[in-house]
Each structure stands twice: as C-alpha cells, then as structure tokens.
KEROLUM-717337 format. One record per residue (C-alpha): residue in one letter; y, z, x. Coordinates in steps of 0.5 Angstrom, whole numbers, plus 500, padded with zeros to 3 digits. Each point is the difference from the previous one (the first is absolute). Layout:
# KEROLUM-717337
<node><rest>A</rest><north>Y</north><up>Z</up><east>X</east></node>
...
***
This chain:
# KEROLUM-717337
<node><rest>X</rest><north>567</north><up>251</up><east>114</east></node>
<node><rest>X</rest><north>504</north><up>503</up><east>495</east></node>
<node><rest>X</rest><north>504</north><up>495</up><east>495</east></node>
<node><rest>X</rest><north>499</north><up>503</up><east>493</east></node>
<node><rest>X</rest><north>505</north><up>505</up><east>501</east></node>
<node><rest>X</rest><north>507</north><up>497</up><east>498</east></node>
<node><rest>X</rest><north>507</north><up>501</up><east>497</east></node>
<node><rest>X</rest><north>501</north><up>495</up><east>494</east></node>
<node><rest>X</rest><north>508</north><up>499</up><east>501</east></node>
<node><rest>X</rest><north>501</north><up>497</up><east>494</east></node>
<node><rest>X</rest><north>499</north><up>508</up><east>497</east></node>
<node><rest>X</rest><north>503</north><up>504</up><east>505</east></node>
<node><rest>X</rest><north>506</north><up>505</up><east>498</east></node>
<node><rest>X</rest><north>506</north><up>499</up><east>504</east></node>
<node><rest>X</rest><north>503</north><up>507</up><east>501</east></node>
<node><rest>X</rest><north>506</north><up>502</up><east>497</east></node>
<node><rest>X</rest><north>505</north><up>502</up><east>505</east></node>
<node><rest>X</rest><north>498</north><up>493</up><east>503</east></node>
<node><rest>X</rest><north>502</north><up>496</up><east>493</east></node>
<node><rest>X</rest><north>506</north><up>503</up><east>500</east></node>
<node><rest>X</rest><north>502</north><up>499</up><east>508</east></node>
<node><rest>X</rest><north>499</north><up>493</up><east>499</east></node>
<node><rest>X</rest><north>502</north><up>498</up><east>492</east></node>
<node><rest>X</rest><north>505</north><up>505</up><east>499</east></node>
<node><rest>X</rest><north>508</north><up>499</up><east>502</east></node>
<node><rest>X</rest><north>500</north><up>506</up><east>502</east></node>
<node><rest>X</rest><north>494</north><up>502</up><east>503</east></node>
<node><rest>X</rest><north>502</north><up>492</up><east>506</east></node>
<node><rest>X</rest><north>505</north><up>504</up><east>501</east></node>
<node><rest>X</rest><north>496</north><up>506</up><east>503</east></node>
<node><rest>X</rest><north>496</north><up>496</up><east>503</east></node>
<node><rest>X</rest><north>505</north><up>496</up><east>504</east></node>
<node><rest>X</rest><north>501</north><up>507</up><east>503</east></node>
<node><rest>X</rest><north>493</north><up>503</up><east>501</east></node>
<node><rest>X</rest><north>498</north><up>493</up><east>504</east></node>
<node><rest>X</rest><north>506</north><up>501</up><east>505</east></node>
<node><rest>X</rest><north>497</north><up>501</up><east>506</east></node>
<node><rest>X</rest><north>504</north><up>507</up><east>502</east></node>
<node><rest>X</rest><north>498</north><up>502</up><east>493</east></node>
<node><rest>X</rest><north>493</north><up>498</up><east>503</east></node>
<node><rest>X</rest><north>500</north><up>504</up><east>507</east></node>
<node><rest>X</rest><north>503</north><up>507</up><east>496</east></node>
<node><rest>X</rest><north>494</north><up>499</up><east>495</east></node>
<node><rest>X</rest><north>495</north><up>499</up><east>506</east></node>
<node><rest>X</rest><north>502</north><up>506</up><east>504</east></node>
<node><rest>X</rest><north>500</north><up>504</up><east>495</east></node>
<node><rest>X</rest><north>491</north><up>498</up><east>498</east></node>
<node><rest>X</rest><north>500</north><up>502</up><east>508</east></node>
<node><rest>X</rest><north>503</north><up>506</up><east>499</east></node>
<node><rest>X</rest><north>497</north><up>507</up><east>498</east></node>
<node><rest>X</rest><north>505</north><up>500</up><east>494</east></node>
<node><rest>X</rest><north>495</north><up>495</up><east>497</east></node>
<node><rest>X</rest><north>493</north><up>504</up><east>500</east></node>
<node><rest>X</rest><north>502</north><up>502</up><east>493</east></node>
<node><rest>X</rest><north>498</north><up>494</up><east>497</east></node>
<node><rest>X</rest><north>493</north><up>499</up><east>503</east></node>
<node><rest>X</rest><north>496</north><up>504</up><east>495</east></node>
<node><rest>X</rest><north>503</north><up>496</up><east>494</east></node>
<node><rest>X</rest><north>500</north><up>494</up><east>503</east></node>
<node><rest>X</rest><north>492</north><up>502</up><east>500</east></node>
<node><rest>X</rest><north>499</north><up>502</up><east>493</east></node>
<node><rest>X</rest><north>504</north><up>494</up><east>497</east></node>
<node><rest>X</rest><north>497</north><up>494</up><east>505</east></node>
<node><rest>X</rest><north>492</north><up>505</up><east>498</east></node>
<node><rest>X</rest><north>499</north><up>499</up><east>509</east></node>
<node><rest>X</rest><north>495</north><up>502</up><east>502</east></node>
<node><rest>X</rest><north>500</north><up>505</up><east>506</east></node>
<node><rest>X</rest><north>493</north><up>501</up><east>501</east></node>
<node><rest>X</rest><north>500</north><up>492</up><east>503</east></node>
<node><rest>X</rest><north>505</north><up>502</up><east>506</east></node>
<node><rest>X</rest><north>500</north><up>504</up><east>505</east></node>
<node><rest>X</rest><north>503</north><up>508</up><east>501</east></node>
<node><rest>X</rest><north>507</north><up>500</up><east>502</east></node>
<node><rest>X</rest><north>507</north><up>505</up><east>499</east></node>
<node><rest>X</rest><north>504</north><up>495</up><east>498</east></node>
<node><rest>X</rest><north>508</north><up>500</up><east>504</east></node>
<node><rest>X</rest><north>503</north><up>495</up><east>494</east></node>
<node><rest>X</rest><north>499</north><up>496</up><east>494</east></node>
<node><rest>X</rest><north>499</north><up>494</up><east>505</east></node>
<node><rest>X</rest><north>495</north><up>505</up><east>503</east></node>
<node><rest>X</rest><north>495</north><up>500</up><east>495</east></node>
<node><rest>X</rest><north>502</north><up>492</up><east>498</east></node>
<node><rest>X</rest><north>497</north><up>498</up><east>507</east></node>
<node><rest>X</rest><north>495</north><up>505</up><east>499</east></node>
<node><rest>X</rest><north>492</north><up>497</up><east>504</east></node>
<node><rest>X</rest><north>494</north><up>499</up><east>496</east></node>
<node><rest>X</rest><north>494</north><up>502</up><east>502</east></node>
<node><rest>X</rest><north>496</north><up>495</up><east>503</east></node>
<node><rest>X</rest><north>494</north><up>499</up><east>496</east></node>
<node><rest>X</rest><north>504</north><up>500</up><east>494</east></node>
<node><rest>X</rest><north>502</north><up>492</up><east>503</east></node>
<node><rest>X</rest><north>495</north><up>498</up><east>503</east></node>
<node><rest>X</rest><north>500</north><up>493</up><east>504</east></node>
<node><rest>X</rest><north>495</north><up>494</up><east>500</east></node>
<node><rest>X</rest><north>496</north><up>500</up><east>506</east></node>
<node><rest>X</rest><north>499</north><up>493</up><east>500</east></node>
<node><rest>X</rest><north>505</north><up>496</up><east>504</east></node>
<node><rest>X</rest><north>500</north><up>494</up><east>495</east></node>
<node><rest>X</rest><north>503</north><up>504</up><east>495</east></node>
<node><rest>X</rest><north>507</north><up>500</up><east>498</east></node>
<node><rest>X</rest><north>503</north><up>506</up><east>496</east></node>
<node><rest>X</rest><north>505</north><up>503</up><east>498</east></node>
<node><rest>X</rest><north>506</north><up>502</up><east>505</east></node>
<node><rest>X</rest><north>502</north><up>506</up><east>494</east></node>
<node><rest>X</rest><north>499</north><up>503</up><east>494</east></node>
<node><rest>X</rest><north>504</north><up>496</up><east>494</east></node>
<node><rest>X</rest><north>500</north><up>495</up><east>495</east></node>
<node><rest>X</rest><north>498</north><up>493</up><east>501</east></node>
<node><rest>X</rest><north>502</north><up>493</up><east>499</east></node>
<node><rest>X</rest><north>499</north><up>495</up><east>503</east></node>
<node><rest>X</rest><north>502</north><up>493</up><east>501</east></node>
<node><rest>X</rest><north>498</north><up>494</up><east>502</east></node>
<node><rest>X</rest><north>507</north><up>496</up><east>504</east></node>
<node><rest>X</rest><north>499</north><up>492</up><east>498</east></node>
<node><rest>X</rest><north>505</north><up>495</up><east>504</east></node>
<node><rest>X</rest><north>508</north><up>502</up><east>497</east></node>
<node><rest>X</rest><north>498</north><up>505</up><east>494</east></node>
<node><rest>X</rest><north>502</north><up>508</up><east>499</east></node>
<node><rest>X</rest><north>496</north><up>506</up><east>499</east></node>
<node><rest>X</rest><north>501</north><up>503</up><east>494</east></node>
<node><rest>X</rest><north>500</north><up>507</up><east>501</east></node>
<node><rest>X</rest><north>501</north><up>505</up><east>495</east></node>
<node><rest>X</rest><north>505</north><up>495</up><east>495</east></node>
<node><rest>X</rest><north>504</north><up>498</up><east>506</east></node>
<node><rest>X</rest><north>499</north><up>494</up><east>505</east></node>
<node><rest>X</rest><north>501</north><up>500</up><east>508</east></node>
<node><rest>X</rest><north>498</north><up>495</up><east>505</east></node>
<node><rest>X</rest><north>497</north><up>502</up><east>506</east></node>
<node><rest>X</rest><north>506</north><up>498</up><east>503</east></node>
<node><rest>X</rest><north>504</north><up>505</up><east>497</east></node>
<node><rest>X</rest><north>495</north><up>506</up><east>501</east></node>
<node><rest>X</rest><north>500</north><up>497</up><east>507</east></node>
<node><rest>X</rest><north>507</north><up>497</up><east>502</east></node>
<node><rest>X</rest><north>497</north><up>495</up><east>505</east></node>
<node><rest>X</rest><north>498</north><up>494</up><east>498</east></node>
<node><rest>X</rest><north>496</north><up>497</up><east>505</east></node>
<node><rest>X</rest><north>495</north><up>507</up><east>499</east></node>
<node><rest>X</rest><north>499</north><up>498</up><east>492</east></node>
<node><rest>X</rest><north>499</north><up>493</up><east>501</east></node>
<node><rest>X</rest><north>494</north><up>503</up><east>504</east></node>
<node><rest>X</rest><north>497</north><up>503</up><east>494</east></node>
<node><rest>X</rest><north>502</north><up>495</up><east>494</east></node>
<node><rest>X</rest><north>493</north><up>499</up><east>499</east></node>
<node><rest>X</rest><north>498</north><up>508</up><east>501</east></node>
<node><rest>X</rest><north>499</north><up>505</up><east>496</east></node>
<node><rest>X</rest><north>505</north><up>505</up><east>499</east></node>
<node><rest>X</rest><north>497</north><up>508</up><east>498</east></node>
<node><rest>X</rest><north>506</north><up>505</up><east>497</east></node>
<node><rest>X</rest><north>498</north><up>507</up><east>500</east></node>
<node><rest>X</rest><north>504</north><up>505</up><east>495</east></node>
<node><rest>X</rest><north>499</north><up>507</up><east>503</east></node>
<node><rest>X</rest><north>503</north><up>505</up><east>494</east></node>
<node><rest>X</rest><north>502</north><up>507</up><east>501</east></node>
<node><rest>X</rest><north>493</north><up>503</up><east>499</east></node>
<node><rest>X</rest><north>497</north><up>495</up><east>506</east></node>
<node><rest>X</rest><north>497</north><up>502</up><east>507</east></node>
<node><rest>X</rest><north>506</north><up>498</up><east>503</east></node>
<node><rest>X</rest><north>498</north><up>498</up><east>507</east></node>
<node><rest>X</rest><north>497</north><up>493</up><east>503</east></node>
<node><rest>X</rest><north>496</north><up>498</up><east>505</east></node>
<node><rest>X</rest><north>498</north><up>493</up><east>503</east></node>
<node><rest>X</rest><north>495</north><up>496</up><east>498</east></node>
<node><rest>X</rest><north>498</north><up>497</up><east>506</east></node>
<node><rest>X</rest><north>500</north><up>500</up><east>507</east></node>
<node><rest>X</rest><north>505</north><up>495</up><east>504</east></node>
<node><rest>X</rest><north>507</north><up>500</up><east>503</east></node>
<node><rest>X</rest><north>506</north><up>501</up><east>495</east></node>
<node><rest>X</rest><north>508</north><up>497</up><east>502</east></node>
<node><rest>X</rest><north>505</north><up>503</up><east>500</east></node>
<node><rest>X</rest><north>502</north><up>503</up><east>494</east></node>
<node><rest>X</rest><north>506</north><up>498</up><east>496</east></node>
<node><rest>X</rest><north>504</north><up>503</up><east>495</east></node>
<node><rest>X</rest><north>505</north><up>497</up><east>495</east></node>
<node><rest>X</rest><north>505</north><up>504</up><east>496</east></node>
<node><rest>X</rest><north>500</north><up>501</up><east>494</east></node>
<node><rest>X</rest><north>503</north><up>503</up><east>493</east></node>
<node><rest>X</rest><north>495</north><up>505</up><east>497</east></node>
<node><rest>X</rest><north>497</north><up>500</up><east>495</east></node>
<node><rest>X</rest><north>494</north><up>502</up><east>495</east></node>
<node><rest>X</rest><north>493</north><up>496</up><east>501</east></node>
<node><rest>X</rest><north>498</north><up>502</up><east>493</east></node>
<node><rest>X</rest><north>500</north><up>495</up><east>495</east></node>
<node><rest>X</rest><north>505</north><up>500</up><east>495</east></node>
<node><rest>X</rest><north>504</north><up>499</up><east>506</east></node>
<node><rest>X</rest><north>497</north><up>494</up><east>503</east></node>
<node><rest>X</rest><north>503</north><up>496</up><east>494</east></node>
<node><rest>X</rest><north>507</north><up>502</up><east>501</east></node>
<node><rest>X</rest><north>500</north><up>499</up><east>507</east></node>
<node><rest>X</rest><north>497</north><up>496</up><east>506</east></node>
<node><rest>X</rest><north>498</north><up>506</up><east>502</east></node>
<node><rest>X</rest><north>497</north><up>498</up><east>507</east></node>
<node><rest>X</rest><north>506</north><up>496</up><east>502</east></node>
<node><rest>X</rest><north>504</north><up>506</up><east>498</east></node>
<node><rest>X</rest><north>495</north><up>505</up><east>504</east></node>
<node><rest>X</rest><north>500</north><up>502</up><east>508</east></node>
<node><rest>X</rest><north>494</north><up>497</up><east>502</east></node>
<node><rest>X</rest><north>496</north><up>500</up><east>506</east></node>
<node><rest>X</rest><north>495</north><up>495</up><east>504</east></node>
<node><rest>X</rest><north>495</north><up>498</up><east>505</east></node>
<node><rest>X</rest><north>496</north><up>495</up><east>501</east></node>
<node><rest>X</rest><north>492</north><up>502</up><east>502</east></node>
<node><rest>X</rest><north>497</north><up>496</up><east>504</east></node>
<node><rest>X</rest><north>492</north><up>502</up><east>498</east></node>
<node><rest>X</rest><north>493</north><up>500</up><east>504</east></node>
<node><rest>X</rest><north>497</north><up>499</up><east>492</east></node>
<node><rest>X</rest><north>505</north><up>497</up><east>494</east></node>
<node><rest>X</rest><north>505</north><up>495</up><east>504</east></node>
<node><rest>X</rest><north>507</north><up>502</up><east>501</east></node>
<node><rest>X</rest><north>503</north><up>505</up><east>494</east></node>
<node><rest>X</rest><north>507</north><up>502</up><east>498</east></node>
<node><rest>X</rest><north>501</north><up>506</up><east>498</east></node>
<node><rest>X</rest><north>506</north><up>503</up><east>496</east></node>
<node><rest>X</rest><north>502</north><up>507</up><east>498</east></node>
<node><rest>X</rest><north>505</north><up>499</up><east>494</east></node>
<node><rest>X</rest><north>505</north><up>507</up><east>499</east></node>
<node><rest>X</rest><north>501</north><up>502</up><east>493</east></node>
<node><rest>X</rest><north>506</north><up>504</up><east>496</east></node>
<node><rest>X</rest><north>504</north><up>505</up><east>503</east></node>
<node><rest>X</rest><north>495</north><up>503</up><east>506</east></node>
<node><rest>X</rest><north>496</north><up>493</up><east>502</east></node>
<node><rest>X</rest><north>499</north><up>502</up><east>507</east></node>
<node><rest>X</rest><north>495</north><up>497</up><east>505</east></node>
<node><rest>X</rest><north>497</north><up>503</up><east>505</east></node>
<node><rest>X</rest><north>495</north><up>496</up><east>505</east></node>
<node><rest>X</rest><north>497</north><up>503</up><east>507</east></node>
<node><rest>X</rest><north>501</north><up>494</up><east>504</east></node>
<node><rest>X</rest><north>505</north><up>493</up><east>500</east></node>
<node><rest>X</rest><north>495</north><up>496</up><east>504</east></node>
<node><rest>X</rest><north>494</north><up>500</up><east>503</east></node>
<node><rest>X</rest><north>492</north><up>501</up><east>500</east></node>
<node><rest>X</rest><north>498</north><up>502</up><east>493</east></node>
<node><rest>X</rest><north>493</north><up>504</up><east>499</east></node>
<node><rest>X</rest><north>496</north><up>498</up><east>493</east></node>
<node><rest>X</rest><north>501</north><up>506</up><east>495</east></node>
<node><rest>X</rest><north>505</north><up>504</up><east>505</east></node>
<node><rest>X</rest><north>506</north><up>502</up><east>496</east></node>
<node><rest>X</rest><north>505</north><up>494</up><east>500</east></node>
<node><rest>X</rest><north>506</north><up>506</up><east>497</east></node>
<node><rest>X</rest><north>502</north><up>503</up><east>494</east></node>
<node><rest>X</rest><north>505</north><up>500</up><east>494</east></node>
<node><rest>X</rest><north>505</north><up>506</up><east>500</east></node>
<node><rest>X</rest><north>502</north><up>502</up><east>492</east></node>
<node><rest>X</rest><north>501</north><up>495</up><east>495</east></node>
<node><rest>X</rest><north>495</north><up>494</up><east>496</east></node>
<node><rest>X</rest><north>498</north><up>495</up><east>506</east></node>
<node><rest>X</rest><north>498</north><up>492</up><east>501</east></node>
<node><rest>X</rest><north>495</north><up>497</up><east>505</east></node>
<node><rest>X</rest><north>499</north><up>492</up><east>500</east></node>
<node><rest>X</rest><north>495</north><up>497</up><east>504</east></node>
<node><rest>X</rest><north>501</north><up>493</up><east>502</east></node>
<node><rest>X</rest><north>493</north><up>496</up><east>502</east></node>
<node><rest>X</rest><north>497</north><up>494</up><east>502</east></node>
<node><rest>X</rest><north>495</north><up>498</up><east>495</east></node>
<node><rest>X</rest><north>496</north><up>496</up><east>506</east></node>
<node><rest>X</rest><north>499</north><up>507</up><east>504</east></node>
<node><rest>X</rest><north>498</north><up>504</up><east>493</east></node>
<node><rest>X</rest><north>497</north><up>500</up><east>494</east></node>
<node><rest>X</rest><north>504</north><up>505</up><east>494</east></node>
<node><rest>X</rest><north>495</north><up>502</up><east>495</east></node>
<node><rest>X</rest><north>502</north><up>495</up><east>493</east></node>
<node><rest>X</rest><north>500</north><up>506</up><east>496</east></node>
<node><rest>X</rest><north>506</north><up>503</up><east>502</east></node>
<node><rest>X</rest><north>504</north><up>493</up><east>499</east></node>
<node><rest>X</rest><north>497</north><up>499</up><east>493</east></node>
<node><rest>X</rest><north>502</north><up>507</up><east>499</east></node>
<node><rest>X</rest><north>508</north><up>498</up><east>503</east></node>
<node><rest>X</rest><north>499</north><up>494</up><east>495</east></node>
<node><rest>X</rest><north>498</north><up>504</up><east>494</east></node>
<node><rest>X</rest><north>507</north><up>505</up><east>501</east></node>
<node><rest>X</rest><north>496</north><up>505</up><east>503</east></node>
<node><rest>X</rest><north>500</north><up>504</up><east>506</east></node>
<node><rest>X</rest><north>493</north><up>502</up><east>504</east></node>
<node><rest>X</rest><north>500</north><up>508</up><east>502</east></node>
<node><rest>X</rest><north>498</north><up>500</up><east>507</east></node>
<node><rest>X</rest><north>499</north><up>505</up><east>506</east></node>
<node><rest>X</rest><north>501</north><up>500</up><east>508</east></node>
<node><rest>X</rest><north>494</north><up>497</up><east>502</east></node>
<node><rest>X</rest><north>498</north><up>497</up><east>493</east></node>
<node><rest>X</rest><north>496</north><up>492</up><east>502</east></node>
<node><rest>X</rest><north>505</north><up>496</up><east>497</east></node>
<node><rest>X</rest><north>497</north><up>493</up><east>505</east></node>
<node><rest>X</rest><north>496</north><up>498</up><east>505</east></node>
<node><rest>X</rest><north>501</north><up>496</up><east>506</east></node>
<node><rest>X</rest><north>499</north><up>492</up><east>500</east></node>
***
C-alpha cells in the first residue's frame, strides 16, 4: 500500500474566500445566510438543473481533472458531472477478503480512541459522542479506531462498502452546514454543527463498523441507496451531490488492523492521499 503521498497541513494555503467568511465581520454575516437551509435547498436545485452545465468545463480547467479516468457520459446538471462513475479499472479493489480498504477517495487521518479522550481533526476537537449523539454507541468504540476521510472538490465522490454484512437502519441527524476545509475546522465544531448520517455494519471480516457521511457548506447533500439491510463488498454504498465532503469510519481494534503509517502521518500533522480500494489494513 501507498502511504507516502501526503498533504502536510501545517503548509496548506487556506482559500481566500473562506478566510474571509469566517475572519471577517462581514464576511459572518453572509455566512449565517448561505448556511440557511432554504438558502441550501435553492443552491441544490440549481447544481441539478441544466442552468448549471455551464460551470462543468471550468470547474475541470481549474481543479486539472482528468477525464479521460471516467466514463463517457452527456452530463444533465453540474451535479451530473459532480456524480459522474469512474471506470472500473482506474479503482480496483483487492481481491483478498482479509483486506481492509478504503470506502472512498480522500485524505486520511486517522486516529486511535482511548477511554474519555477527543479526536483532534484538523485544529478542532469532537468526542464520538458528539459525531454520534448516542452514548451507548460510542462507549462501544472508546478503544477503537476512528478514520476521517476529506473528500475535496476534485475527488471521486462516490463510495462504497468495505465488506459484506448487514447494515441498521440508518440515522440521519440535522445539522448546520458547514465547510469541511480546514480553516473552518478551527472556528467551529464543524461535525457537531454538519447534517450527518450513520449505520451501523455488522461485518462478515472486520467487526462492527460505523460509517458517518458528514455534509459540507452550502450544497452538503448525501445520498445513500439503501437505509438498512444486506451490504456487498465493494458495491457502491452511495455518494455525495456537490460541495467538500466527510467520511468517518468507527472500528474495533480487535476485528482490524490499520496500517500504523496512517496514524504516525495523522500525528505528524499530515493527511494520507488515498483511493477507493486502497489497502489501509487487514483483518485480525
């Protein structure tokens, strides 16, 4: 597995329009108003109307994406192309069923939960009982390991499961919108704040797993297929529709083990670029 290619935070420029929404007087007040949820719901219509296929040939020039890994498609709506499948063979998953992978393209921190401790995730500091707001749940992973998946704009933004099993019934939790860059990690609790969903996945291979998928500013939407029932290993779980996305995976250090490249990186202040169907692990 690929560990080396990382993003050292401590260096990453912040974007401009972003410093100004949450440093600037001005710039709190606009964001109280684009983070209302009608606000949400008109931007959301219009990225899957065809009144926003104009921006999908510059959003491709300036986020250098590179077409020529997806398939062929006329794209409807900017939400469309955001959504857009790749081929097959540009994400392959590993064919041994003791390997654990990733669910999603992103960067990765990862995190090991000791008993009354908070994750540090990018400058700010949640408890899994926050993420969750189920106690009894997050008791169950305090000695677990937590994995975080940033998923920018010029990510695959589809995801799949990581094994076969039987997933509960969903739960969605309302939330506040907000950016899931870092810069805005360090003004707000951003995954107390986000909307927010969760299953429980009782695996065939790796234990019990949580999975979160995390909204972002303005447009954070998520869409999964299913809201309980059998899962397939590498079958896609759902995807994201426009705007920088999370995904957080809870697990039980005794049903996997994480690669401890990925945990050293996270100490180091750095996120791991990784792939859907990258080998983070394996079954213990």
């Amino acid at each position: 597995m690929d560990t080396n290619k990382t993003i050292d935070l401590n260096n990453l420029k912040q974007d401009k329009s972003l410093t100004f929404l949450y440093k600037n007087i001005f710039g709190r007040i606009i964001l109280k108003v684009i983070t209302l949820p009608f606000v949400s719901a008109i931007v959301g219509k219009y990225m899957s109307s065809s009144l926003s296929k104009g921006r999908i040939e510059k959003f491709i020039t300036q986020n250098n994406i590179n077409m020529d890994e997806y398939e062929k498609a006329d794209y409807k709506s900017f939400n469309d192309f955001f959504t857009r499948k790749i081929k097959a063979e540009k994400r392959p998953f590993p064919t041994d069923r003791s390997l654990f992978f990733s669910p999603c393209d992103g960067k990765l921190s990862a995190y090991k939960i000791k008993d009354n401790t908070v994750l540090p995730i990018k400058g700010s500091y949640y408890t899994i009982n926050h993420l969750l707001c189920n106690s009894r749940l997050a008791k169950k992973y305090k000695e677990g390991y937590c994995l975080v998946f940033r998923l920018a704009v010029d990510d695959y933004h589809r995801y799949a499961f990581v094994d076969d099993g039987i997933q509960e019934k969903s739960v969605k939790i309302k939330g506040i919108l907000h950016t899931v860059q870092p810069i805005a990690l360090n003004k707000y609790p951003v995954f107390v704040q986000n909307s927010r969903e969760y299953a429980m996945m009782h695996t065939e291979n790796f234990g019990d797993i949580v999975q979160v998928e995390v909204g972002a500013l303005m447009v954070g939407k998520i869409k999964n297929h299913i809201s309980s029932g059998k899962i397939e290993r590498c079958k896609e779980k759902g995807m994201f529709l426009f705007g920088g996305s999370t995904i957080i995976l809870l697990c039980d250090k005794d049903a996997v083990e994480i690669d401890e490249t990925f945990f050293t990186n996270t100490d180091n202040n750095k996120e791991t670029i990784v792939k859907m169907g990258q080998v983070l692990g394996k079954k213990r």
